[in-house]
BADRENTOR-296904 format. One record per residue (C-alpha): residue number from 0; residue in three letters; chain; z, x, y. Coordinates in nm, 4 decimals. Layout:
pt resi NUM | resn ALA | chain A | zz Z | xx X | yy Y
...
***
This chain:
pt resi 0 | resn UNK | chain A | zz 0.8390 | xx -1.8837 | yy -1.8484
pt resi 1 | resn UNK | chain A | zz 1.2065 | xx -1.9154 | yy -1.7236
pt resi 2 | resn UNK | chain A | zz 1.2934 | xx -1.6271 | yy -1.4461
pt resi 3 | resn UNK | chain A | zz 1.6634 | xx -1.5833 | yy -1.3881
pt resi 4 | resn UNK | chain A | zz 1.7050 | xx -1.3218 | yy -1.1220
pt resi 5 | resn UNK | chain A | zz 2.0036 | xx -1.1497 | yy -1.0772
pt resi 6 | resn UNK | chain A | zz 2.0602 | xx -1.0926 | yy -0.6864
pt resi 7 | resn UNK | chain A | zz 1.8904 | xx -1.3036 | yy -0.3966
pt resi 8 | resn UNK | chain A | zz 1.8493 | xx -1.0582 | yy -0.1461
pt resi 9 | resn UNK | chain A | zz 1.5445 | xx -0.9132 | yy 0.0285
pt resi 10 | resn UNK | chain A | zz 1.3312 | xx -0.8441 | yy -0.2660
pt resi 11 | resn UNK | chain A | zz 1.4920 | xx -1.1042 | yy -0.5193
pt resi 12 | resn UNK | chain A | zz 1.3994 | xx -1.3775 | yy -0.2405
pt resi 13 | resn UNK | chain A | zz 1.0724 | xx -1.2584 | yy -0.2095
pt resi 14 | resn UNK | chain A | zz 0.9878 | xx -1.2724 | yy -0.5724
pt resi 15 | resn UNK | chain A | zz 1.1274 | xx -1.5995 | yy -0.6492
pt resi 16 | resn UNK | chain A | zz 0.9260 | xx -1.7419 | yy -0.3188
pt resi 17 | resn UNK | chain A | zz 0.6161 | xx -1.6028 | yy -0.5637
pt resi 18 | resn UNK | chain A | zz 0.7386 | xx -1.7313 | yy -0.8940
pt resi 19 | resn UNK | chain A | zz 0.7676 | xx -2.0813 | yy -0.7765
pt resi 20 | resn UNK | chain A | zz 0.4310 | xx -2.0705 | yy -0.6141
pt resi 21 | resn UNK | chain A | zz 0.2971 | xx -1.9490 | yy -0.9513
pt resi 22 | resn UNK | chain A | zz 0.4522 | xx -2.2364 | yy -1.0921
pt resi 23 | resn UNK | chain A | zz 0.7239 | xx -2.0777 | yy -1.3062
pt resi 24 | resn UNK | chain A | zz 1.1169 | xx -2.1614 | yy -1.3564
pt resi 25 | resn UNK | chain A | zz 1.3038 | xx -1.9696 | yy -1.1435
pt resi 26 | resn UNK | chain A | zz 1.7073 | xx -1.9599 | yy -1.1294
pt resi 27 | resn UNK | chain A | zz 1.8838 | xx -1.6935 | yy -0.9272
pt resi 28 | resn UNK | chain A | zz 2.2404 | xx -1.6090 | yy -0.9319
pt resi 29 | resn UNK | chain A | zz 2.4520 | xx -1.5486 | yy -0.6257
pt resi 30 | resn UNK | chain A | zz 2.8432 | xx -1.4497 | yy -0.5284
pt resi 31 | resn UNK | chain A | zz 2.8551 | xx -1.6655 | yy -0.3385
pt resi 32 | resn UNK | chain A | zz 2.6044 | xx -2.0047 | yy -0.4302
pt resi 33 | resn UNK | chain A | zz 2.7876 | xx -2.2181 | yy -0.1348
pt resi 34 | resn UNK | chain A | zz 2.6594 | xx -1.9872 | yy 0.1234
pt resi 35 | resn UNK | chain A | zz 2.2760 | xx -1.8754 | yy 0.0096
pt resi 36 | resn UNK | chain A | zz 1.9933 | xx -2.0904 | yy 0.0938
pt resi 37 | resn UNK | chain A | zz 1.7386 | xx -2.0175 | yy -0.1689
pt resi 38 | resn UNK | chain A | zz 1.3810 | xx -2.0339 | yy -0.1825
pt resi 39 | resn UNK | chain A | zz 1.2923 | xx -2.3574 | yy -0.2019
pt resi 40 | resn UNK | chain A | zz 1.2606 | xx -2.4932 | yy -0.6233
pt resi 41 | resn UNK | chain A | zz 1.4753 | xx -2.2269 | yy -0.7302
pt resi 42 | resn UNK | chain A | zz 1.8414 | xx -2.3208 | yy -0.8971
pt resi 43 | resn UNK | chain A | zz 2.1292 | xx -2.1189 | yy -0.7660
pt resi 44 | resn UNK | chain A | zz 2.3693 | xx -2.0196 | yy -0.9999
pt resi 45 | resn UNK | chain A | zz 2.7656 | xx -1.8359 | yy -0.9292
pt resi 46 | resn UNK | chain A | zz 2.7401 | xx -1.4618 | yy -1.0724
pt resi 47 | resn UNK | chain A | zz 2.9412 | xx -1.5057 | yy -1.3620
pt resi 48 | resn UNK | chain A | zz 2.7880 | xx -1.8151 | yy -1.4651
pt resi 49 | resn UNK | chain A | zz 2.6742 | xx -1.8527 | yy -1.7955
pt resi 50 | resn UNK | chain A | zz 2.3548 | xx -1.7211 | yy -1.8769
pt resi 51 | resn UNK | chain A | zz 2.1184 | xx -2.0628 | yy -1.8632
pt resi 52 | resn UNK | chain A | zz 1.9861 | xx -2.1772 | yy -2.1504
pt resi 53 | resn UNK | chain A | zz 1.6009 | xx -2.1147 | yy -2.2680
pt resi 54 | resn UNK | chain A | zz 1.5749 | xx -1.7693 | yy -2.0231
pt resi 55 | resn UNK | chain A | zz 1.2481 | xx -1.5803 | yy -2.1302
pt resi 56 | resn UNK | chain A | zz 1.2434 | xx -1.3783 | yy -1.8467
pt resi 57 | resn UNK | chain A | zz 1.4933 | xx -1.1414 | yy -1.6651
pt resi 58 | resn UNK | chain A | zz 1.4769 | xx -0.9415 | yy -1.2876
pt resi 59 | resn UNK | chain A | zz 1.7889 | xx -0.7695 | yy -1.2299
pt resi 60 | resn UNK | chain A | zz 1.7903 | xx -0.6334 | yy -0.8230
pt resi 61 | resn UNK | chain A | zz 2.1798 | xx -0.5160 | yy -0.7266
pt resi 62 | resn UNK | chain A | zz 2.2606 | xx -0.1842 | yy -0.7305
pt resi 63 | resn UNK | chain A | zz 2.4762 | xx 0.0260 | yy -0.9687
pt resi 64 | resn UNK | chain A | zz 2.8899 | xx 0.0444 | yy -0.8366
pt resi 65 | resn UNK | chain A | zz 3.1270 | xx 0.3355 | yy -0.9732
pt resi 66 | resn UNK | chain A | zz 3.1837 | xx 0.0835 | yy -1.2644
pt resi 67 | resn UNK | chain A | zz 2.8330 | xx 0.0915 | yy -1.3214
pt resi 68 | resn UNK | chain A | zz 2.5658 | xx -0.1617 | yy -1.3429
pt resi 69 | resn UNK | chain A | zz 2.7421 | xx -0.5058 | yy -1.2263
pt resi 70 | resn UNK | chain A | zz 2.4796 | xx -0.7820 | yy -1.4140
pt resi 71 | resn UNK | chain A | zz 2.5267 | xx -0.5518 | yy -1.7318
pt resi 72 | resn UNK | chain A | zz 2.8632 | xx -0.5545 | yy -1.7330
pt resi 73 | resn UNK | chain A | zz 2.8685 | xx -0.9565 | yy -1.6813
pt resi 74 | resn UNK | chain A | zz 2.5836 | xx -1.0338 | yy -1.8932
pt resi 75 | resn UNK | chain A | zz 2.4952 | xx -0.7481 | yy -2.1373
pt resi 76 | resn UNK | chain A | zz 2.6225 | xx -0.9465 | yy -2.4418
pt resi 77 | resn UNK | chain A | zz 2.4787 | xx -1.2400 | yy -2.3426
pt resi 78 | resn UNK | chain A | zz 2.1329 | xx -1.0850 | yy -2.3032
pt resi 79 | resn UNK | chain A | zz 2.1345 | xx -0.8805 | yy -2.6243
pt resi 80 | resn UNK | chain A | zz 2.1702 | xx -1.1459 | yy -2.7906
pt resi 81 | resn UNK | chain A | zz 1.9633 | xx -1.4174 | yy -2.5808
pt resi 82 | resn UNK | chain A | zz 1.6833 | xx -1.4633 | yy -2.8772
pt resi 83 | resn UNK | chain A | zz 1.4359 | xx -1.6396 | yy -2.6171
pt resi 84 | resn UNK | chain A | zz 1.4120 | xx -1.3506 | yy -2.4002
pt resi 85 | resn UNK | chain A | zz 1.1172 | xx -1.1589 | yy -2.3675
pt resi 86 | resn UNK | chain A | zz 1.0935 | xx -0.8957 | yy -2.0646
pt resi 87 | resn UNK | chain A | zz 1.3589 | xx -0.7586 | yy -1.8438
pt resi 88 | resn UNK | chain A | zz 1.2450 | xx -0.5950 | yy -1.4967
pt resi 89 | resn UNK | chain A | zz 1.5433 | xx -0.3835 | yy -1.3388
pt resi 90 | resn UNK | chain A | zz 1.4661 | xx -0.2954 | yy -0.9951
pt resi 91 | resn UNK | chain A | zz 1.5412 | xx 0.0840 | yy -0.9533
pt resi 92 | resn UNK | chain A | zz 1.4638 | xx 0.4032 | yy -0.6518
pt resi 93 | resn UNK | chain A | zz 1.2568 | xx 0.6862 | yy -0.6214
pt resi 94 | resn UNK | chain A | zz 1.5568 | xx 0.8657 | yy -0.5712
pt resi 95 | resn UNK | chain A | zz 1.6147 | xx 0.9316 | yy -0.8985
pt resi 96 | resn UNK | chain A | zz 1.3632 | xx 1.2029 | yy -0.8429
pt resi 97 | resn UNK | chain A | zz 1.5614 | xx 1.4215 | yy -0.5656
pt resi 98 | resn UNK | chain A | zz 1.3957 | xx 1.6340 | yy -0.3414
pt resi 99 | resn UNK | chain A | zz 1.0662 | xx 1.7761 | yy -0.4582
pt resi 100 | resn UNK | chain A | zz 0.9613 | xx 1.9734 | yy -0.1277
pt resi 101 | resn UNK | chain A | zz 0.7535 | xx 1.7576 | yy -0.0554
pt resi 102 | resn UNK | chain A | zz 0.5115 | xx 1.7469 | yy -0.3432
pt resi 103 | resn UNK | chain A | zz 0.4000 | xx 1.4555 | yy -0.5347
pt resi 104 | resn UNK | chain A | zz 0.5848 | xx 1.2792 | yy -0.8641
pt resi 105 | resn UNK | chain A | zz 0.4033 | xx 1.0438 | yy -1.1118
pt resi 106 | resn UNK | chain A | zz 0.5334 | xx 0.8117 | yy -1.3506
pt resi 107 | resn UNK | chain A | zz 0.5564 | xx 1.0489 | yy -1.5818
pt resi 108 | resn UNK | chain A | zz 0.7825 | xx 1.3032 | yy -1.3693
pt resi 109 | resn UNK | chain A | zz 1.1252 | xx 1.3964 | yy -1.5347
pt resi 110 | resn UNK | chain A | zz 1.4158 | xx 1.2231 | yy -1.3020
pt resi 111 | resn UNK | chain A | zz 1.6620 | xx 1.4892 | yy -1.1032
pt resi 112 | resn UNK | chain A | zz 1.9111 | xx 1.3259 | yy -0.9015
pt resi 113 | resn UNK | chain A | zz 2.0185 | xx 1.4597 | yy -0.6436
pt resi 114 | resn UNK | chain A | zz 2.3149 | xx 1.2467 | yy -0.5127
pt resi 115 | resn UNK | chain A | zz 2.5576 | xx 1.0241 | yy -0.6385
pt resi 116 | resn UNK | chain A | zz 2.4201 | xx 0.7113 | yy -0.5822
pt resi 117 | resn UNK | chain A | zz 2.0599 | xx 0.8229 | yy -0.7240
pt resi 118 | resn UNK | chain A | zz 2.2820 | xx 0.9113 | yy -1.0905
pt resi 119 | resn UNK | chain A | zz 2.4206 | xx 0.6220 | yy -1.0706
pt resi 120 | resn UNK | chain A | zz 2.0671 | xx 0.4646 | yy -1.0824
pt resi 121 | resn UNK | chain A | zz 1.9935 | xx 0.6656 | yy -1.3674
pt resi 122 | resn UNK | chain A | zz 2.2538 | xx 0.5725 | yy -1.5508
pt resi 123 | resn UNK | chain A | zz 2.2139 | xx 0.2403 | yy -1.5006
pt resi 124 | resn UNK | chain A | zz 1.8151 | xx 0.2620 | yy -1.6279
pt resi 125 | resn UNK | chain A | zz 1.9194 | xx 0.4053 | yy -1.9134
pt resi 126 | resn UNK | chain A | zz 2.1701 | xx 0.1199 | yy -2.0143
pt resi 127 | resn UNK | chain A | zz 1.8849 | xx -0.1669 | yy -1.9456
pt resi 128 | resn UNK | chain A | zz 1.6729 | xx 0.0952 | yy -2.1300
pt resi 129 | resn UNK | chain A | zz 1.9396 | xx 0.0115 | yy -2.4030
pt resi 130 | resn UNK | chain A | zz 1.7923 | xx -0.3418 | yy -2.4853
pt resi 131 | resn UNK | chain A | zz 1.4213 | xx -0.1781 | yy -2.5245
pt resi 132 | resn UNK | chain A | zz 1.4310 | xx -0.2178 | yy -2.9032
pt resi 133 | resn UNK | chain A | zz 1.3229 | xx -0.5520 | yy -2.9108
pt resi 134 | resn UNK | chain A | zz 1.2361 | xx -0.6157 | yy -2.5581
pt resi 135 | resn UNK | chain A | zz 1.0122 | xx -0.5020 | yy -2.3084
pt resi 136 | resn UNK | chain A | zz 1.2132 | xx -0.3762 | yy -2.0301
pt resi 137 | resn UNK | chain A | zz 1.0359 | xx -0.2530 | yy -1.6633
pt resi 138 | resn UNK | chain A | zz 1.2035 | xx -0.0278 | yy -1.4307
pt resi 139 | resn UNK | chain A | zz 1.0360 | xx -0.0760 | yy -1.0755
pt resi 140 | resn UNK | chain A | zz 1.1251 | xx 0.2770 | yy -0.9140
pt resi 141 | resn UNK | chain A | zz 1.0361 | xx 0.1243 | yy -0.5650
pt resi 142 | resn UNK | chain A | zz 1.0026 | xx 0.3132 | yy -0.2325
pt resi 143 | resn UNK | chain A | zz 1.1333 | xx 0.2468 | yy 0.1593
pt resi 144 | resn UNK | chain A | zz 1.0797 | xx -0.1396 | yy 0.1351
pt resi 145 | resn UNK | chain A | zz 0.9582 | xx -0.3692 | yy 0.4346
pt resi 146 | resn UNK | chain A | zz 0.8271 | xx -0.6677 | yy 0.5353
pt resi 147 | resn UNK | chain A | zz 0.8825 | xx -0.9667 | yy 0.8166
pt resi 148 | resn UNK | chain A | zz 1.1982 | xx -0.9225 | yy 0.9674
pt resi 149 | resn UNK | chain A | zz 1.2695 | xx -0.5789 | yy 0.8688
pt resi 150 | resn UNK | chain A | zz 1.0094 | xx -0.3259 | yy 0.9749
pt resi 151 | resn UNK | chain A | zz 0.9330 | xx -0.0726 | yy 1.2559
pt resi 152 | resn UNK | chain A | zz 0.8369 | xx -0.3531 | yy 1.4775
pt resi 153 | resn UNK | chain A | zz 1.1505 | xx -0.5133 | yy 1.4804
pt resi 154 | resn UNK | chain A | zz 1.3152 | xx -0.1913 | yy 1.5869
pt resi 155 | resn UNK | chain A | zz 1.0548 | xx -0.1018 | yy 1.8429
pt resi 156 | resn UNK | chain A | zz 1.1355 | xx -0.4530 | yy 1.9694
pt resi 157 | resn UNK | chain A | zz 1.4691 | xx -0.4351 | yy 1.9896
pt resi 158 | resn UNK | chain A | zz 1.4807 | xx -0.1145 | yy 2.1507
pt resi 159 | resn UNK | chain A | zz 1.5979 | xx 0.0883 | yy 1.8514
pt resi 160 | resn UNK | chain A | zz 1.3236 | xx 0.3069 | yy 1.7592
pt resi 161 | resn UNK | chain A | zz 1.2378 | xx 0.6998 | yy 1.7853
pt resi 162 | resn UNK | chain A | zz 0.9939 | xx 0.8791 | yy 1.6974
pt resi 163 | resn UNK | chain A | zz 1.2191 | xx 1.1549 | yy 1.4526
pt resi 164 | resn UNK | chain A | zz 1.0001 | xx 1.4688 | yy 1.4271
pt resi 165 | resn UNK | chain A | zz 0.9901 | xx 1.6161 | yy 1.1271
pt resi 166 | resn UNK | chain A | zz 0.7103 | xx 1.7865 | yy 1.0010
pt resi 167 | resn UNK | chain A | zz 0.5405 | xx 1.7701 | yy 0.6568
pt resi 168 | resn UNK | chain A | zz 0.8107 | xx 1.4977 | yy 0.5246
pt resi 169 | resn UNK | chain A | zz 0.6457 | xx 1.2064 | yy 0.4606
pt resi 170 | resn UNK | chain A | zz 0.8459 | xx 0.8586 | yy 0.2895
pt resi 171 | resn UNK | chain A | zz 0.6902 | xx 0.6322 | yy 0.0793
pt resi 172 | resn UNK | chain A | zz 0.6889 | xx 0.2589 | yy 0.1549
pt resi 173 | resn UNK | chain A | zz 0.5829 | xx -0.0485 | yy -0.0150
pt resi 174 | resn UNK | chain A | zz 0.5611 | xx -0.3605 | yy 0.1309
pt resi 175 | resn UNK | chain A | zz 0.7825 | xx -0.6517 | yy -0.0284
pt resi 176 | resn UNK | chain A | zz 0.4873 | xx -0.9139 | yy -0.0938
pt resi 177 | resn UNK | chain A | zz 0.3546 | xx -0.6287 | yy -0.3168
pt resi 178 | resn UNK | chain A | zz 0.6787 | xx -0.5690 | yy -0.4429
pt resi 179 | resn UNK | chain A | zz 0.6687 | xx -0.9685 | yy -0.5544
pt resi 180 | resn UNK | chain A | zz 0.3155 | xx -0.9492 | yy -0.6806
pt resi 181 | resn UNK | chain A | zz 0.3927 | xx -0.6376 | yy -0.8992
pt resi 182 | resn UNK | chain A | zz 0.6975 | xx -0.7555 | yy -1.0837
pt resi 183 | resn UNK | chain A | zz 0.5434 | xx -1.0725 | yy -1.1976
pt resi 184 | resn UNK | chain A | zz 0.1892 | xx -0.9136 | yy -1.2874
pt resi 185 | resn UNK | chain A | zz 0.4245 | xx -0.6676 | yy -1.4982
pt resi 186 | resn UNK | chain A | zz 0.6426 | xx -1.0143 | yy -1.6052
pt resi 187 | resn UNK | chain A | zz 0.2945 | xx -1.1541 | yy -1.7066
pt resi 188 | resn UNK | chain A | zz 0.1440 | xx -0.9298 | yy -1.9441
pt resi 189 | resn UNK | chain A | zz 0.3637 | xx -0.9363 | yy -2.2451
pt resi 190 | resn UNK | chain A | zz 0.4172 | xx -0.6032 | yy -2.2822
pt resi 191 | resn UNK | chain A | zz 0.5402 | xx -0.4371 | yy -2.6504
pt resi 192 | resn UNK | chain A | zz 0.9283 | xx -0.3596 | yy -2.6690
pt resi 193 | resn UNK | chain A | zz 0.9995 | xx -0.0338 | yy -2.5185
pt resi 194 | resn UNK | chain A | zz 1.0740 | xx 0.1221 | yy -2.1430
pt resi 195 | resn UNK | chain A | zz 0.7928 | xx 0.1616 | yy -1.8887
pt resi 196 | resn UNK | chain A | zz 0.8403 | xx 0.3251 | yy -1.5757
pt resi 197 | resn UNK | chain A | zz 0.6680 | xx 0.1680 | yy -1.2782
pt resi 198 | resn UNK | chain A | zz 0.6427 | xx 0.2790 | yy -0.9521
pt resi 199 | resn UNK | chain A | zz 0.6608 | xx 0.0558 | yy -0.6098
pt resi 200 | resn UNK | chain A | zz 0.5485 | xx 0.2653 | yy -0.3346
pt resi 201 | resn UNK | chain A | zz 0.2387 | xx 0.2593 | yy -0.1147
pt resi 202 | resn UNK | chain A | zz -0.1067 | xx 0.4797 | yy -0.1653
pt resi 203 | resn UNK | chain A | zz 0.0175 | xx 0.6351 | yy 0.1825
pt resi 204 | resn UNK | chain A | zz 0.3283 | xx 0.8518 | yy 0.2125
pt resi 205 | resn UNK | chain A | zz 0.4036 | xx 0.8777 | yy 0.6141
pt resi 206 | resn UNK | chain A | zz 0.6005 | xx 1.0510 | yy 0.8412
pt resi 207 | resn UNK | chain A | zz 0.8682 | xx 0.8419 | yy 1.0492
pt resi 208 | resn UNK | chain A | zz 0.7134 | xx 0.9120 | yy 1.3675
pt resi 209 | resn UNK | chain A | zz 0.3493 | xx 0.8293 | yy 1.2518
pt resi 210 | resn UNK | chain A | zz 0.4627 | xx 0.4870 | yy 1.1437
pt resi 211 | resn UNK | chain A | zz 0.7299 | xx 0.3937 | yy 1.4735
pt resi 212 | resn UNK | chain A | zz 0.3958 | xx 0.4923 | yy 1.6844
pt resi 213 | resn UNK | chain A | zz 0.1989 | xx 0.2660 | yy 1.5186
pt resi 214 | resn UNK | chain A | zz 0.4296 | xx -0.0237 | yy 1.5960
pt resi 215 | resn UNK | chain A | zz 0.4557 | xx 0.0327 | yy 1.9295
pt resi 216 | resn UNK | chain A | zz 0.0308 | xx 0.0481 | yy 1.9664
pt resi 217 | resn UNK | chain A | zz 0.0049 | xx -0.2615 | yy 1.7569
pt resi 218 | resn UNK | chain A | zz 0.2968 | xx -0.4302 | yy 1.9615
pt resi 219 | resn UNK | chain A | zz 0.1316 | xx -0.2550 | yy 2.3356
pt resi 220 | resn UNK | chain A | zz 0.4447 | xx -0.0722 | yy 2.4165
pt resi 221 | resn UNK | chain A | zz 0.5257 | xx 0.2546 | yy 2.5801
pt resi 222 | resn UNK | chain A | zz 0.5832 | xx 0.4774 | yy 2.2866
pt resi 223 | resn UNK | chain A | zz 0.9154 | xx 0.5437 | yy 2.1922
pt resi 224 | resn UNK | chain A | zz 1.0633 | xx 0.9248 | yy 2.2214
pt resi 225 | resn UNK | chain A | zz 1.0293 | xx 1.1816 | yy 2.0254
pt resi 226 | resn UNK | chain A | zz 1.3325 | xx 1.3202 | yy 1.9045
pt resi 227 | resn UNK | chain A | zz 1.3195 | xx 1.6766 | yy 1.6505
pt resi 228 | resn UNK | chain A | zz 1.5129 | xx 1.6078 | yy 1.3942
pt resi 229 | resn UNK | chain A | zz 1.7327 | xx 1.8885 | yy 1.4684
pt resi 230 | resn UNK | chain A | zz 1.8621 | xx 1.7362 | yy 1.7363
pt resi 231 | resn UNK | chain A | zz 1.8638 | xx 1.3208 | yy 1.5832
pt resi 232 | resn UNK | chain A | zz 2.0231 | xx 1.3825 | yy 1.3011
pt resi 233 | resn UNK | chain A | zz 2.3447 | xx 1.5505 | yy 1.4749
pt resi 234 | resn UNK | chain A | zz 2.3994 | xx 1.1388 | yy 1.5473
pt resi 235 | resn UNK | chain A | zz 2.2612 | xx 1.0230 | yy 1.1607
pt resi 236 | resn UNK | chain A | zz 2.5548 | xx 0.8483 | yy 0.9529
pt resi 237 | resn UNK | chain A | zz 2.5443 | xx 1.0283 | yy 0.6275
pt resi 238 | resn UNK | chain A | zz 2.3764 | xx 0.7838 | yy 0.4588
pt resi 239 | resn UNK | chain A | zz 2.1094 | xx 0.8440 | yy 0.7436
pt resi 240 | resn UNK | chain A | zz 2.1781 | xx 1.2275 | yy 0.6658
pt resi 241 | resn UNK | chain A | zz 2.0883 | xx 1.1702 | yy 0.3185
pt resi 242 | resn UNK | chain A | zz 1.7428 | xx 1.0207 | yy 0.3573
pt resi 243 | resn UNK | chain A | zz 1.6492 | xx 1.2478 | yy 0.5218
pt resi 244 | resn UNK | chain A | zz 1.7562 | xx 1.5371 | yy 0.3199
pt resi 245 | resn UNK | chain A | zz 1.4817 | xx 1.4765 | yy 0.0434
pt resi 246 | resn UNK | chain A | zz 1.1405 | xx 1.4868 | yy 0.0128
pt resi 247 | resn UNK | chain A | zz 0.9046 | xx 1.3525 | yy -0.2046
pt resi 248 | resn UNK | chain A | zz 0.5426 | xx 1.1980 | yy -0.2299
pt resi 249 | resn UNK | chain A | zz 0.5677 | xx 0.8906 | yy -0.4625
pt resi 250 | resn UNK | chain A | zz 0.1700 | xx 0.8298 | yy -0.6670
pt resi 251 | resn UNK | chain A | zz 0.1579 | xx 0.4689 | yy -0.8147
pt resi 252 | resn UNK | chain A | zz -0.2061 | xx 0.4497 | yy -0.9064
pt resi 253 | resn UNK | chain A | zz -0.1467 | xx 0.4491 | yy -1.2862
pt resi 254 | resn UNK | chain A | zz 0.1216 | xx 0.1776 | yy -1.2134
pt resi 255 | resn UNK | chain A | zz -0.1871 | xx -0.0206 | yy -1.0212
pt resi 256 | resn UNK | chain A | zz -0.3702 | xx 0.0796 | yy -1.2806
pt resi 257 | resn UNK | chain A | zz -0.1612 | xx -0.0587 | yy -1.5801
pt resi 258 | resn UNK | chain A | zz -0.0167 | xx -0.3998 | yy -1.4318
pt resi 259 | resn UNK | chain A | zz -0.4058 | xx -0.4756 | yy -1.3195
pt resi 260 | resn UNK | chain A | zz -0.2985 | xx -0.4864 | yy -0.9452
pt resi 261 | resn UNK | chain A | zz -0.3920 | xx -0.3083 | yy -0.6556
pt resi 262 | resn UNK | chain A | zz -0.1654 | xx -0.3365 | yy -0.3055
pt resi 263 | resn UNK | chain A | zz -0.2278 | xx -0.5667 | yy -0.0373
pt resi 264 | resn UNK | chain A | zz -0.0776 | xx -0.3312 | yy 0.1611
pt resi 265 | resn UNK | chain A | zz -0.2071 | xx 0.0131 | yy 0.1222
pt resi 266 | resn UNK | chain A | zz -0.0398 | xx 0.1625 | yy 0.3846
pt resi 267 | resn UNK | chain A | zz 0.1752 | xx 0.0907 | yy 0.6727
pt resi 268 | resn UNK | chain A | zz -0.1110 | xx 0.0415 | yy 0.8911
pt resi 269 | resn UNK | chain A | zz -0.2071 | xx -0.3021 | yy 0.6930
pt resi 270 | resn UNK | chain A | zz 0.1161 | xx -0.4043 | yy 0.6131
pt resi 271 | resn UNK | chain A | zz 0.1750 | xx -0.3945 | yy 1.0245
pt resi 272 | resn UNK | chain A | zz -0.0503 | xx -0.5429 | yy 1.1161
pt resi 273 | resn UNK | chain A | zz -0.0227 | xx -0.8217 | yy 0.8869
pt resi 274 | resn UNK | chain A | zz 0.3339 | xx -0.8870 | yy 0.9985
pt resi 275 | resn UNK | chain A | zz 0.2347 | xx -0.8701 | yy 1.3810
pt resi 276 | resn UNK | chain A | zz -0.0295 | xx -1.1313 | yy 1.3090
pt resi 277 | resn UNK | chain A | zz 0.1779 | xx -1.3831 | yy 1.0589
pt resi 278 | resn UNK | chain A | zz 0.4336 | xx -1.3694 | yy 1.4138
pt resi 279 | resn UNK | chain A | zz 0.6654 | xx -1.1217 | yy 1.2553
***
């Protein structure tokens, strides 16, 4: 295998810290090479760059733009007509789903956008879907990510958090080691040519406030205060706003189910606690 992934941020990071330790070839691109410390074995290439030579394998993690989908637009030529390649993984949202009141979508739930940067991600699925005729191609719909460094502990910490009141909506979560462990069980498996719609989120859709509380009992804090959400979102930017003006419950056992891998992190509550203890 030969892994080129397209973006080194949060996620892409985290699953090229995996690859490596699985002993595959990983190269990542970057804007800006000069200025991102990769994992450590893993080649750092300028965006733009030719695609390297011998890639079997393809994760593409940066978001759509108003052009559209920025590694398609560089490389879409190049990976039609790459013959070695085998499986491209396109890290999507849940959002593509909209509000739903509330109740639960599958993997088989029609999409329905309901903002601009959620049709944008549809779009953009539906041009990687493009190279699905002789390819299998993944799209990770993934929930609220987290992990070390960027979870309600750090914002407990720091002062940061409230508890946002809001009853009955629940957001789904997955933790980013599970996030790593998915993609390259799905990477793995040598799938048939065609699209398959996985989904990255947790076995435990929470509310805000559930989740803040638990970090500041885990952390032995004071709890943070409750706020209605009447009241917090009058001081929400409107990307804040727009969170919070869907809801959705997000099922992934039949993703579990087909990629052979069940979370580490089943909920919050693990995932948590596991950061707390690694000194996170």
């Amino acid at each position: 295998m030969h892994l080129v992934i397209f973006g080194l941020g949060y996620s892409g990071a985290a699953v090229a810290r995996l690859a490596v330790a699985q002993g595959i070839r990983v190269t990542a691109t970057s804007r800006d090479p000069a200025r991102v410390a990769g994992p450590a074995g893993v080649e750092v290439l300028a965006f733009g760059d030719a695609l390297p030579a011998g890639v079997t394998h393809v994760l593409a993690t940066a978001p759509p733009g108003a052009m559209g989908d920025p590694v398609l637009q560089s490389y879409g030529a190049a990976l039609a007509s790459c013959e070695e390649l085998r499986w491209v993984g396109y890290v999507s949202t849940t959002g593509v789903y909209g509000d739903r009141g509330g109740d639960w979508v599958d993997e088989t739930s029609p999409v329905s956008p309901g903002q601009e940067r959620s049709r944008r991600r549809v779009a953009a699925e539906r041009a990687w879907g493009d190279l699905a005729s002789r390819l299998a191609v993944d799209l990770f719909r993934t929930a609220g990510i987290y992990g070390p460094g960027r979870s309600a502990l750090d914002e407990v910490r720091a002062g940061r958090a409230r508890r946002v009141v809001k009853p009955g909506h629940a957001f789904g979560r997955v933790h980013v080691e599970d996030i790593a462990g998915a993609v390259l069980a799905a990477a793995r498996q040598g799938a048939p040519a065609g699209v398959r719609v996985l989904h990255l989120a947790d076995d435990v859709p929470a509310e805000t406030a559930e989740v803040v509380a638990e970090a500041a009992r885990l952390l032995g804090v004071e709890l943070p205060p409750a706020v209605p959400f009447e009241q917090a979102v009058l001081a929400m930017s409107e990307m804040g706003r727009s969170f919070w003006a869907e809801n959705r419950r997000v099922a992934s056992a039949r993703t579990q189910e087909m990629l052979g891998y069940r979370w580490r992190y089943p909920s919050y509550r693990e995932g948590l606690r596991t950061i707390l203890a690694a000194g996170g």
